[in-house]
N, CA, C and O of each residue as an XYZ file, in Angstrom:
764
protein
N       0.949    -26.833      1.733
C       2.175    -26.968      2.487
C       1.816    -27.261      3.940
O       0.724    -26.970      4.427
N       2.683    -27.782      4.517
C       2.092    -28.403      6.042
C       3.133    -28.669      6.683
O       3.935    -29.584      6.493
N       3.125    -27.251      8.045
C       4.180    -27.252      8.654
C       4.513    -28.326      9.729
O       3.878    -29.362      9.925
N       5.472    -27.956     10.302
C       5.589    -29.312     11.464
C       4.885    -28.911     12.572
O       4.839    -29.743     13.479
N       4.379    -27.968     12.732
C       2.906    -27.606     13.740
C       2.099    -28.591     13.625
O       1.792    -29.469     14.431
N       1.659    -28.323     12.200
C       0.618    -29.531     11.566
C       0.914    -31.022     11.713
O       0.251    -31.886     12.288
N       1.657    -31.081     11.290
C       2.167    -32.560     11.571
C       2.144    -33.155     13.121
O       1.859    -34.255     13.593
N       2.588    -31.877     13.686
C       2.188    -32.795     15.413
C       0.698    -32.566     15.828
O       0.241    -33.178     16.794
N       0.016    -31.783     15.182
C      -1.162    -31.564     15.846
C      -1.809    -30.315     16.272
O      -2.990    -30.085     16.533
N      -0.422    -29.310     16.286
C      -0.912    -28.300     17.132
C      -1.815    -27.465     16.502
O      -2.670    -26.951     17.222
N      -1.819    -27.190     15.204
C      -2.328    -25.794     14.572
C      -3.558    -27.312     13.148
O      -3.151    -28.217     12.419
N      -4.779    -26.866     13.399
C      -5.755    -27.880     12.514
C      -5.214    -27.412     11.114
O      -4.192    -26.742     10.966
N      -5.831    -27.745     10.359
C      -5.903    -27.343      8.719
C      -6.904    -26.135      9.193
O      -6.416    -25.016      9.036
N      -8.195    -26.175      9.734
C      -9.111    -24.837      9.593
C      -8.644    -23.847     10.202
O      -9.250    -22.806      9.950
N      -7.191    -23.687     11.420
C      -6.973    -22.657     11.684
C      -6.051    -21.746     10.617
O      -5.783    -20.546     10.674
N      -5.724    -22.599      9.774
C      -4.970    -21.851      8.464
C      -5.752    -21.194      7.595
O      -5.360    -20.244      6.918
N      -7.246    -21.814      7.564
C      -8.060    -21.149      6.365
C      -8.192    -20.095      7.228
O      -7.702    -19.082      6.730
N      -8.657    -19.915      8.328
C      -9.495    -18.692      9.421
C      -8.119    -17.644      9.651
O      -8.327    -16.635     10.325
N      -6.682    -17.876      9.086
C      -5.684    -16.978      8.894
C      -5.965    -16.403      7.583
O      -5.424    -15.316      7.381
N      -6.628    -16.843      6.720
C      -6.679    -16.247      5.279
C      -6.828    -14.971      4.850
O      -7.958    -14.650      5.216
N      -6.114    -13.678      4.040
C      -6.548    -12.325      4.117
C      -7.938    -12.705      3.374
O      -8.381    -13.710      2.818
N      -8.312    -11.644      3.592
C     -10.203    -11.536      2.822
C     -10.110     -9.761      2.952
O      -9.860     -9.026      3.908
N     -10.472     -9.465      1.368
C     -10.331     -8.138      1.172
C     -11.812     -7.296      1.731
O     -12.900     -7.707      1.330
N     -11.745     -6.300      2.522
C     -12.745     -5.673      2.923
C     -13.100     -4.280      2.550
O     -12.423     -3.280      2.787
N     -14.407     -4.344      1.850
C     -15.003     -3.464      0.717
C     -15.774     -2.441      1.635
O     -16.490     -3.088      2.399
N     -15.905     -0.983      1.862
C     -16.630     -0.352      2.066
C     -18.211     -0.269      2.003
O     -18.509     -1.463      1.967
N     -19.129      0.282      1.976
C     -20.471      0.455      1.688
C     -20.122      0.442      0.230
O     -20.159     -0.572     -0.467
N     -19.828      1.475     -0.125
C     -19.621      2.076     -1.607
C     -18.337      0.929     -2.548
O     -17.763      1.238     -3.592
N     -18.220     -0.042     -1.976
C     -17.086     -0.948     -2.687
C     -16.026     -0.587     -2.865
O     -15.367     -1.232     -3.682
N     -15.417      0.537     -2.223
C     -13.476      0.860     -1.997
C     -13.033     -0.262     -0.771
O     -13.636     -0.664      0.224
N     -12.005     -0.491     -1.205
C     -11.294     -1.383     -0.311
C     -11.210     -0.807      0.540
O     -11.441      0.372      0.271
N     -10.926     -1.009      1.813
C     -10.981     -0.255      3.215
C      -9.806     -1.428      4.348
O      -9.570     -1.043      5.493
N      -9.239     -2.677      3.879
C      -8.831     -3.020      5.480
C      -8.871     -4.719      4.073
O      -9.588     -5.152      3.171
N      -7.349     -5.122      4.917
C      -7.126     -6.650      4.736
C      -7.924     -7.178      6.582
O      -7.907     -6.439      7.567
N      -8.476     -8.476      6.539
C      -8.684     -9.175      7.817
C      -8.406    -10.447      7.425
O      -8.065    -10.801      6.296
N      -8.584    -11.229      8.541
C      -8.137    -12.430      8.613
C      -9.857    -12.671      8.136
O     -10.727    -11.810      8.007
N      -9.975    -14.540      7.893
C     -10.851    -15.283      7.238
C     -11.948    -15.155      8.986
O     -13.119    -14.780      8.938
N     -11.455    -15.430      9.953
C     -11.827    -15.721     11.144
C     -13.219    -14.186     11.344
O     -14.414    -14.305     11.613
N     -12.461    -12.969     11.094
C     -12.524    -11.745     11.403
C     -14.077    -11.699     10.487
O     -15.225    -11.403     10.815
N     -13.555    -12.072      9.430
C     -14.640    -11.992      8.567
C     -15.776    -12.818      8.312
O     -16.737    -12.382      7.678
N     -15.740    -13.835      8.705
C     -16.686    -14.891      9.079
C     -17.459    -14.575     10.143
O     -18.528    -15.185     10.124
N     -17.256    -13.556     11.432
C     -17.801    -13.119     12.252
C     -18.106    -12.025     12.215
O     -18.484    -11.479     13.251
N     -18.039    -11.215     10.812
C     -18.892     -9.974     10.325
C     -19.787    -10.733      9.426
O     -20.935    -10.290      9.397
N     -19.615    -11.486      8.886
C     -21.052    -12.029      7.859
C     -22.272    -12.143      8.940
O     -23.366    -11.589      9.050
N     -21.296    -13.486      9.953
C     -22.701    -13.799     10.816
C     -23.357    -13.339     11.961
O     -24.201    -13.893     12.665
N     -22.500    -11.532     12.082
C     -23.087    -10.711     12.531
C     -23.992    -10.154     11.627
O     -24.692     -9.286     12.149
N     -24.236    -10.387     10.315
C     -24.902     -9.424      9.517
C     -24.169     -7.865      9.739
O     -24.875     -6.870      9.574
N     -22.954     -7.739     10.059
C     -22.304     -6.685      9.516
C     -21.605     -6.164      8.511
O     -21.093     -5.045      8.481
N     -21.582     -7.340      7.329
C     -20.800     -7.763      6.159
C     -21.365     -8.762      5.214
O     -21.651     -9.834      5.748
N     -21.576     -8.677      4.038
C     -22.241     -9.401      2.994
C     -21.003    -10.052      2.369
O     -20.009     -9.337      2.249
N     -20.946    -11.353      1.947
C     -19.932    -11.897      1.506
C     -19.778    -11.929     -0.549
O     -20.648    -12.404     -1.279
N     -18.954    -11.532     -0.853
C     -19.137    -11.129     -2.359
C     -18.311    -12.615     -3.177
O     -18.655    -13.247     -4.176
N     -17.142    -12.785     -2.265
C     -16.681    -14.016     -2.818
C     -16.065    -14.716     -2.291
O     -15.103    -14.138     -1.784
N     -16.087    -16.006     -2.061
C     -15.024    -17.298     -1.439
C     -14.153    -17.806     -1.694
O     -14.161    -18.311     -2.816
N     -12.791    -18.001     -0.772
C     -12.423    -19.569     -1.181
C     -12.783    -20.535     -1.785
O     -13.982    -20.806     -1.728
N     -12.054    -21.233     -2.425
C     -12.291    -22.676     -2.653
C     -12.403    -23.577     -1.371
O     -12.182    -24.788     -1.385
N     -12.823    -22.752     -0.101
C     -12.091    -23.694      1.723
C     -13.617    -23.758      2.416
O     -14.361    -22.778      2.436
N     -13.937    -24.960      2.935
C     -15.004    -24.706      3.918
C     -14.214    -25.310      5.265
O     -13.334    -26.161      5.397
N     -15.031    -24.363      6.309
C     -14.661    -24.954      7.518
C     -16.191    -25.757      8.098
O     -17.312    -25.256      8.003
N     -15.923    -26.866      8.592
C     -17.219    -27.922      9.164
C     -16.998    -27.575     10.375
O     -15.832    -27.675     10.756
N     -18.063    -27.049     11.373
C     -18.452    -27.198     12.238
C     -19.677    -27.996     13.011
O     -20.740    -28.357     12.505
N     -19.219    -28.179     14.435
C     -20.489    -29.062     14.573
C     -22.059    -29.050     14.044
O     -22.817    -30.015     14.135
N     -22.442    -27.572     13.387
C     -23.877    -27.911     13.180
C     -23.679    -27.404     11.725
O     -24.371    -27.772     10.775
N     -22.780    -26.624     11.668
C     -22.993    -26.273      9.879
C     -21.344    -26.246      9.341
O     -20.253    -26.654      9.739
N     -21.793    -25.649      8.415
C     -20.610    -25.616      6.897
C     -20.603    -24.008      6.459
O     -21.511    -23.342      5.963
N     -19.155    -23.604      6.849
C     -18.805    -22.055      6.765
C     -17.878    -22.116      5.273
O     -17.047    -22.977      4.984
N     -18.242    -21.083      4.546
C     -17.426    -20.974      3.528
C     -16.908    -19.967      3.922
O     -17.609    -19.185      4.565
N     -15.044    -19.547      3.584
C     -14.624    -18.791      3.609
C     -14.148    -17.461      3.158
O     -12.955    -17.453      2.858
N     -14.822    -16.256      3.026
C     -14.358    -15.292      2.350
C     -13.522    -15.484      1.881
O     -12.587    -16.215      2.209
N     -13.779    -14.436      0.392
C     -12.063    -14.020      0.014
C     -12.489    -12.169      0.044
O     -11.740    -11.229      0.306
N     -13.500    -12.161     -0.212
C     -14.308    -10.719     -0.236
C     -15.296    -10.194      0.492
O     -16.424    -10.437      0.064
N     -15.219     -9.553      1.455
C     -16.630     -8.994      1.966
C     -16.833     -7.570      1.916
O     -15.849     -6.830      1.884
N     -17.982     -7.114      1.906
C     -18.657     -6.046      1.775
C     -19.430     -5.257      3.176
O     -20.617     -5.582      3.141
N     -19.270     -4.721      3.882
C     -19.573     -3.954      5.076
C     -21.130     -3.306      5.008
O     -21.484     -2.633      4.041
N     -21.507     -3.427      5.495
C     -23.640     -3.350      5.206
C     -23.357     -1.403      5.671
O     -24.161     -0.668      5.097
N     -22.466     -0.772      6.480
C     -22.696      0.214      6.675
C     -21.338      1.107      6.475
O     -20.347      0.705      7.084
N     -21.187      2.476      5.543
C     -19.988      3.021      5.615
C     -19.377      3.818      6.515
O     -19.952      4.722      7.121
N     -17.874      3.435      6.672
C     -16.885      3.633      7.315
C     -16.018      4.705      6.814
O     -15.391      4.485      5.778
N     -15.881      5.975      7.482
C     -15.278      6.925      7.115
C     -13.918      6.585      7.886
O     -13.888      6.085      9.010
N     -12.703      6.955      7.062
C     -11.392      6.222      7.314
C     -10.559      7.309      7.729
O     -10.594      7.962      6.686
N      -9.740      8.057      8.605
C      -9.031      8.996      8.824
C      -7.764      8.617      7.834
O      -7.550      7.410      7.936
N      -7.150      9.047      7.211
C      -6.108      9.263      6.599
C      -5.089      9.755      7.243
O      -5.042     10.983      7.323
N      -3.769      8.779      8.009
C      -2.960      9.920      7.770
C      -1.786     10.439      7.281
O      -0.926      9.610      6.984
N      -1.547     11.538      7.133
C      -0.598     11.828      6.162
C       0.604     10.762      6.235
O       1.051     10.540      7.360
N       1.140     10.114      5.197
C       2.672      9.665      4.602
C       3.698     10.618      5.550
O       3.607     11.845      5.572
N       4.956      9.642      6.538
C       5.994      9.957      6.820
C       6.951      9.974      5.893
O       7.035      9.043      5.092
N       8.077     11.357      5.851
C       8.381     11.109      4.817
C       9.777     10.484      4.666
O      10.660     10.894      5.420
N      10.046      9.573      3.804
C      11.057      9.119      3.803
C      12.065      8.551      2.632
O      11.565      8.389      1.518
N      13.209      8.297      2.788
C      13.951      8.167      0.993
C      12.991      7.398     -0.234
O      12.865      7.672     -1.427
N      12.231      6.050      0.821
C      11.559      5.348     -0.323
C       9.782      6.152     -0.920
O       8.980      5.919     -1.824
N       9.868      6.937     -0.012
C       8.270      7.172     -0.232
C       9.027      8.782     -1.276
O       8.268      9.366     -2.050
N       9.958      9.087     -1.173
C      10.255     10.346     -2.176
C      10.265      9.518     -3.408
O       9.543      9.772     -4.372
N      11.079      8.543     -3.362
C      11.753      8.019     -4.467
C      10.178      7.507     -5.149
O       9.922      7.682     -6.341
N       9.569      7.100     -4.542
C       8.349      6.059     -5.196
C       7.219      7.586     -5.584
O       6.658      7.566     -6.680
N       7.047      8.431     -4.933
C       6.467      9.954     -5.421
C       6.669     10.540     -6.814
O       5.916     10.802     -7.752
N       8.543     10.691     -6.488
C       8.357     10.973     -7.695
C       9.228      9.767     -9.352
O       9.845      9.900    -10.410
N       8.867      9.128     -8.798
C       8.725      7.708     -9.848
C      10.255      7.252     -9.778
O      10.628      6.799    -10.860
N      10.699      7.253     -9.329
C      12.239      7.006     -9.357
C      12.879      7.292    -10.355
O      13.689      6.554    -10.915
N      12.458      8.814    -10.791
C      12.960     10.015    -11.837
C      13.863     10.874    -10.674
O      13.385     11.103     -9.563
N      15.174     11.302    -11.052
C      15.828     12.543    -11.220
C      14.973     13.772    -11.248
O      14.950     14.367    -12.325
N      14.428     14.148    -10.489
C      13.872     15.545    -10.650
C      14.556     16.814    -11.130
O      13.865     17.832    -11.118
N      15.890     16.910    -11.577
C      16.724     17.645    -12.560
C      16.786     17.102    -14.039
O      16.049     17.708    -14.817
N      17.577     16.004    -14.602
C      17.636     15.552    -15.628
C      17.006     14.291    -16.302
O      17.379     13.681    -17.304
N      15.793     14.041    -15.352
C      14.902     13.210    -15.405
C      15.409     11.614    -16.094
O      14.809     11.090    -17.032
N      16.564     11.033    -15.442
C      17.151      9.852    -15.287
C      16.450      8.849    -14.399
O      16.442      8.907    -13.169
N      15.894      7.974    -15.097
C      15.544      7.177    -14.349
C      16.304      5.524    -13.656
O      16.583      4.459    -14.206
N      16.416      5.988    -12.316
C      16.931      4.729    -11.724
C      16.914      4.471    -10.373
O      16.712      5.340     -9.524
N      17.170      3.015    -10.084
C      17.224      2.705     -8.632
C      18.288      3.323     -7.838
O      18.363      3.190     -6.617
N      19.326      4.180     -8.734
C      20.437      4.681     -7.662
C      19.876      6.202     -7.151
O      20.144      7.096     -7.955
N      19.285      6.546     -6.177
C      19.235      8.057     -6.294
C      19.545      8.147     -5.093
O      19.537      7.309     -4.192
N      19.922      9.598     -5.125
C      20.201     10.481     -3.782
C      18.753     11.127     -3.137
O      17.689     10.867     -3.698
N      18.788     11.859     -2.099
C      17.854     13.083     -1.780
C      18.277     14.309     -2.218
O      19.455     14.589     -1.993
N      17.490     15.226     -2.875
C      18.881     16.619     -2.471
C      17.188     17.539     -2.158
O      16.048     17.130     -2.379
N      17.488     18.390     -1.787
C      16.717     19.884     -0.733
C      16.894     20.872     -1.834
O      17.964     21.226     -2.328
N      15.760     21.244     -2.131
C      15.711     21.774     -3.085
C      16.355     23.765     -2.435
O      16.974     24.672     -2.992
N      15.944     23.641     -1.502
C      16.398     24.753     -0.634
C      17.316     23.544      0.413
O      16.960     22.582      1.093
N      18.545     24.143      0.133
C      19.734     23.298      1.054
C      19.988     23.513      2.626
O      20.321     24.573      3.157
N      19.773     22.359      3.215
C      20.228     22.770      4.458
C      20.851     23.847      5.015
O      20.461     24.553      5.945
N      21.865     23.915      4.364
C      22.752     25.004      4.724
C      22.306     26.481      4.491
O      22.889     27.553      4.654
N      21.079     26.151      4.058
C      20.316     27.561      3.965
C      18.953     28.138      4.535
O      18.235     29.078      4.194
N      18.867     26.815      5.942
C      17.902     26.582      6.423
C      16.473     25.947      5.702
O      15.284     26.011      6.014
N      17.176     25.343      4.647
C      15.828     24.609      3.993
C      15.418     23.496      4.613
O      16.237     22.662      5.000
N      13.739     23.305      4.829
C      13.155     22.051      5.792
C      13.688     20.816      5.434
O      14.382     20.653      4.430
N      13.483     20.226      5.966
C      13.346     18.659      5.744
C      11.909     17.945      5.513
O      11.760     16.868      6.091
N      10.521     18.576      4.497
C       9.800     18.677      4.403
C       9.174     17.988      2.533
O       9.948     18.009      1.577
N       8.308     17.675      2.464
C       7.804     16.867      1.115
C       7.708     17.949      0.199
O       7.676     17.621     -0.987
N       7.635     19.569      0.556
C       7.615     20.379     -0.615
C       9.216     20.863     -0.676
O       9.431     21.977     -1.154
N      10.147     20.201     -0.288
C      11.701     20.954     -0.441
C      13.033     19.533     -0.558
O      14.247     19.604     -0.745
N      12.129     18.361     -0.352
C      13.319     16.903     -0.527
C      12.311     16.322     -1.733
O      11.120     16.011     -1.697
N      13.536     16.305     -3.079
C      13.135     15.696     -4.456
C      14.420     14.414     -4.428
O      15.578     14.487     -4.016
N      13.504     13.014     -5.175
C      14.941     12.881     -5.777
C      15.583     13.117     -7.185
O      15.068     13.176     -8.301
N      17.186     13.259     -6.660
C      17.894     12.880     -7.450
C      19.259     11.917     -8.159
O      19.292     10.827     -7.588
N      19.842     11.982     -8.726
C      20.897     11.561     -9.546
C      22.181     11.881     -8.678
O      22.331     13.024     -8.247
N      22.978     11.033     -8.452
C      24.280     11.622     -7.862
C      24.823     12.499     -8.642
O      25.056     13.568     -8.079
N      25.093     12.438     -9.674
C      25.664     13.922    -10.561
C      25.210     14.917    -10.149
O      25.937     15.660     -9.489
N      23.369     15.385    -10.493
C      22.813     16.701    -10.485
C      23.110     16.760     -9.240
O      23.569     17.876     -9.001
N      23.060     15.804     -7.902
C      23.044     16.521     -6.454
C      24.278     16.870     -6.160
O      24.524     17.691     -5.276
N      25.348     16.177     -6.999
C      26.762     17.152     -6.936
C      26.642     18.419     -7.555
O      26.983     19.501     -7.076
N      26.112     18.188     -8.697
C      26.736     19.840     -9.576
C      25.587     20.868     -8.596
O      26.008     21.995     -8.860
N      25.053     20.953     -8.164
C      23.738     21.586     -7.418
C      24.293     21.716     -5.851
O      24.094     22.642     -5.065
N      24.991     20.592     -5.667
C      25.776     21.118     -4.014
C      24.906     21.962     -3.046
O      23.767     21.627     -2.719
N      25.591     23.186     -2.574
C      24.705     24.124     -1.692
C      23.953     24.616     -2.088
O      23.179     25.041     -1.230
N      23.648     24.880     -3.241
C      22.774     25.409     -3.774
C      21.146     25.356     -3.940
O      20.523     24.322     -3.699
N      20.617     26.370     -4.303
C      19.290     26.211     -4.415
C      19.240     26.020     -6.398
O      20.242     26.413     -6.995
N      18.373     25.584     -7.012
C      18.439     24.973     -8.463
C      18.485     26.537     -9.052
O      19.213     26.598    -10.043
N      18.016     27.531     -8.764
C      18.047     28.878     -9.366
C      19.395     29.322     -9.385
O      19.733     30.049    -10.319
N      20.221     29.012     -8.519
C      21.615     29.263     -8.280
C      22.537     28.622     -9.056
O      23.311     29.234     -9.793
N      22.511     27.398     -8.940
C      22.810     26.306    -10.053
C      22.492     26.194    -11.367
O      23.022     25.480    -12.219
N      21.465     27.058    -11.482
C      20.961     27.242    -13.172
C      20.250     25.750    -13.654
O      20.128     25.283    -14.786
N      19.828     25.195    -12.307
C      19.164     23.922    -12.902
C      16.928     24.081    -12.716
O      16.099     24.823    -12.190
N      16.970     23.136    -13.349
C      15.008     23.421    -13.644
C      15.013     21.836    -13.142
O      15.729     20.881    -13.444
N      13.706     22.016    -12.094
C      12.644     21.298    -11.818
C      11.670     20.278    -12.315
O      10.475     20.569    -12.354
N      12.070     19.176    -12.675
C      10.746     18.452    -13.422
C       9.775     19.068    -13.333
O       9.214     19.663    -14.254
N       9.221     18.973    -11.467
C       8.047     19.266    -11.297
C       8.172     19.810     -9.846
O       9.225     19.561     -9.259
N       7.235     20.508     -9.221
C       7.355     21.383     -8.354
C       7.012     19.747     -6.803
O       6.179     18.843     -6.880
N       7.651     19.913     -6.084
C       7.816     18.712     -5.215
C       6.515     18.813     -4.041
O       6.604     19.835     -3.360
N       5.415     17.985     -3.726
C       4.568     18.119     -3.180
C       3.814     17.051     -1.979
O       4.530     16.063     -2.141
N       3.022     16.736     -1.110
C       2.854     16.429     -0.441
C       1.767     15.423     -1.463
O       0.841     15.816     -2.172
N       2.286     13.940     -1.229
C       1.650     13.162     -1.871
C      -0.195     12.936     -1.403
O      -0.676     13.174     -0.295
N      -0.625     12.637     -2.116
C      -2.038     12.467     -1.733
C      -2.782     11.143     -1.150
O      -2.473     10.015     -1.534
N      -4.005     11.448      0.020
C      -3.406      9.302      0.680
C      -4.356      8.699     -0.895
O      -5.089      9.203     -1.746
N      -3.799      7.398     -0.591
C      -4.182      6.082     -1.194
C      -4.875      5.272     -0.889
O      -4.282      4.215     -0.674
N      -6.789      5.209     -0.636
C      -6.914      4.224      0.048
C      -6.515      2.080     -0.437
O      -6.596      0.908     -0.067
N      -6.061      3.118     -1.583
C      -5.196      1.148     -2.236
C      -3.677      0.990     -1.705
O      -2.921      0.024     -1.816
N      -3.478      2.206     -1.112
C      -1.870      1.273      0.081
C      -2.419      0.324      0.947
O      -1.636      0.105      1.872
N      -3.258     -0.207      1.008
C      -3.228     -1.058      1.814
C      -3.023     -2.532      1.351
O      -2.926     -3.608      1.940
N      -2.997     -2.135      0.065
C      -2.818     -3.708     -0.634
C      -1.406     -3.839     -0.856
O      -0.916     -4.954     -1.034
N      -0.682     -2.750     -0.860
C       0.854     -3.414     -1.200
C       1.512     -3.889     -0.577
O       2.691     -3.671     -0.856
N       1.326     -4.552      0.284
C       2.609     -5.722      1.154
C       1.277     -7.363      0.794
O       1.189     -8.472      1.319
N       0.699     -6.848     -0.035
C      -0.054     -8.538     -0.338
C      -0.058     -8.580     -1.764
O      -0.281     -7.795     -2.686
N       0.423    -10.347     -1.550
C      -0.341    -10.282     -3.246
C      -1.645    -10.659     -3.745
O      -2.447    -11.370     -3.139
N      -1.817    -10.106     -4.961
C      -2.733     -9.798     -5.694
C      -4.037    -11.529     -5.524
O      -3.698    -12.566     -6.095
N      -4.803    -11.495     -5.052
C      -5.624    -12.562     -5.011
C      -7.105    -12.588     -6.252
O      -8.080    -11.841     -6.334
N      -6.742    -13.646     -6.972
C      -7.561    -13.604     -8.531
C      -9.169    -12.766     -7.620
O      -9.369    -11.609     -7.991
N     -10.098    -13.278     -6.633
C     -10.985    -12.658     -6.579
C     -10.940    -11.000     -5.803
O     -11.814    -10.474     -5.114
N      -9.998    -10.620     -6.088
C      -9.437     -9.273     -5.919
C      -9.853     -8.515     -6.308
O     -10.572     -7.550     -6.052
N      -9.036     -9.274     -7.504
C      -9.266     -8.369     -9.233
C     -10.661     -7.136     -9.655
O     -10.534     -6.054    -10.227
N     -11.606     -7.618     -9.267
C     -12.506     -6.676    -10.021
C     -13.062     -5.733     -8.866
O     -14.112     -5.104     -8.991
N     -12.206     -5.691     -7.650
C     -12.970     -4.551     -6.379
C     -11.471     -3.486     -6.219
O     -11.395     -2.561     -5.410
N     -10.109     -3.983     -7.419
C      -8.944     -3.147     -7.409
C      -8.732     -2.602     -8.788
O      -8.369     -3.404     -9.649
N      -8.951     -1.062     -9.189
C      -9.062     -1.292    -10.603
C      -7.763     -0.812    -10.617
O      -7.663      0.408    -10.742
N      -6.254     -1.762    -10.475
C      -5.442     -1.590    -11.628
C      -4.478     -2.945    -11.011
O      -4.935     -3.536    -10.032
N      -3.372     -3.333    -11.505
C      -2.680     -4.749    -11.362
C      -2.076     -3.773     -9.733
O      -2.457     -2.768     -9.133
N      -0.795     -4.951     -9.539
C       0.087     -4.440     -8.678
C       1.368     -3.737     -8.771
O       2.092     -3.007     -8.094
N       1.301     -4.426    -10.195
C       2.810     -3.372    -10.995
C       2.455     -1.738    -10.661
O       3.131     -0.907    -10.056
N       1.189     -1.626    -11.268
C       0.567     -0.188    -11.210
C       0.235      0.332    -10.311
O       0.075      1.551    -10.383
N      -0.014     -0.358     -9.078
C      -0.573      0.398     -7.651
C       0.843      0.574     -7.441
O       1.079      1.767     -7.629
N       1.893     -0.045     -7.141
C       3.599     -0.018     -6.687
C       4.006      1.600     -7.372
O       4.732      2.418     -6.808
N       3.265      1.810     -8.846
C       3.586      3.114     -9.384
C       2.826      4.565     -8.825
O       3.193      5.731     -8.973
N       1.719      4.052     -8.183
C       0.955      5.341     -7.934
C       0.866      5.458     -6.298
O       0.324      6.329     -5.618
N       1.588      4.275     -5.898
C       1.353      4.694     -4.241
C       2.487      5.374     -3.789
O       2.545      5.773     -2.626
């Protein structure tokens, strides 16, 4: 595709390849960080990064011929701070699978409800906001589920990090595949 940048001149064909994500592998081969093609071309030929797989793209420069990552590998490991998940309707909903945590209905319509209710000074916290079903969060109202006589799927908890969230706002690139062990349907389920 070739925007009208391109067409007048402004932006080459090689500054599009040197935009390219290129997945970046730890010492130990966990994904660690999307970069641009540019980013990563200047960790190879720092010798800070071993290249595992390419594009089909070379860029020509005046004295040589750069192939472009699609994969690189980091010569030394990088310990990654994690930090905790803010919490919010979609990251409850995607926690706990976009199940009803009362009558275990599954769907895109859910509410929040507090498992300890506001009104009873319950937090606004990942061990006390489940979702649910507009029904159960009606029949459950102020209540706490012991009060209501309702049961818990599962006890509501502080999700654990992912270092494969970093792939979900990209798609899946064929030389990906064997440094991500599961599709994207399935990371969308466990992140």
């Amino acid at each position: 595709m070739v925007s009208s940048e391109d067409k007048q001149g402004l932006v080459s064909p090689q500054q599009g390849l040197l935009s390219l994500p290129v997945l970046v592998l730890n010492l130990n081969y966990v994904p660690i960080n999307i970069c641009t093609g540019r980013r990563a071309i200047v960790l190879v030929e720092k010798e800070k990064a071993e290249t595992l797989d390419n594009y089909q793209a070379e860029i020509h420069t005046i004295k040589r011929l750069l192939h472009v990552p699609s994969v690189i590998r980091l010569e030394y490991m990088v310990k990654r701070p994690y930090s905790p998940r803010k919490i919010s309707k979609k990251e409850i909903f995607l926690r706990d699978q976009y199940t009803c945590q009362y009558c275990t209905l599954k769907t895109s319509e859910l509410t929040l409800d507090h498992v300890i209710p506001r009104i009873q000074k319950g937090p606004h916290t990942w061990e006390n906001v489940v979702a649910a079903c507009s029904t159960c969060n009606l029949r459950k109202a102020g209540r706490t589920p012991l009060e209501a006589n309702m049961r818990l799927l599962k006890e509501p908890k502080i999700p654990q990090p992912n270092p494969y969230r970093i792939l979900q706002n990209y798609s899946m690139i064929d030389p990906w595949i064997p440094y991500v062990p599961w599709s994207m349907q399935d990371q969308e389920r466990i992140s």
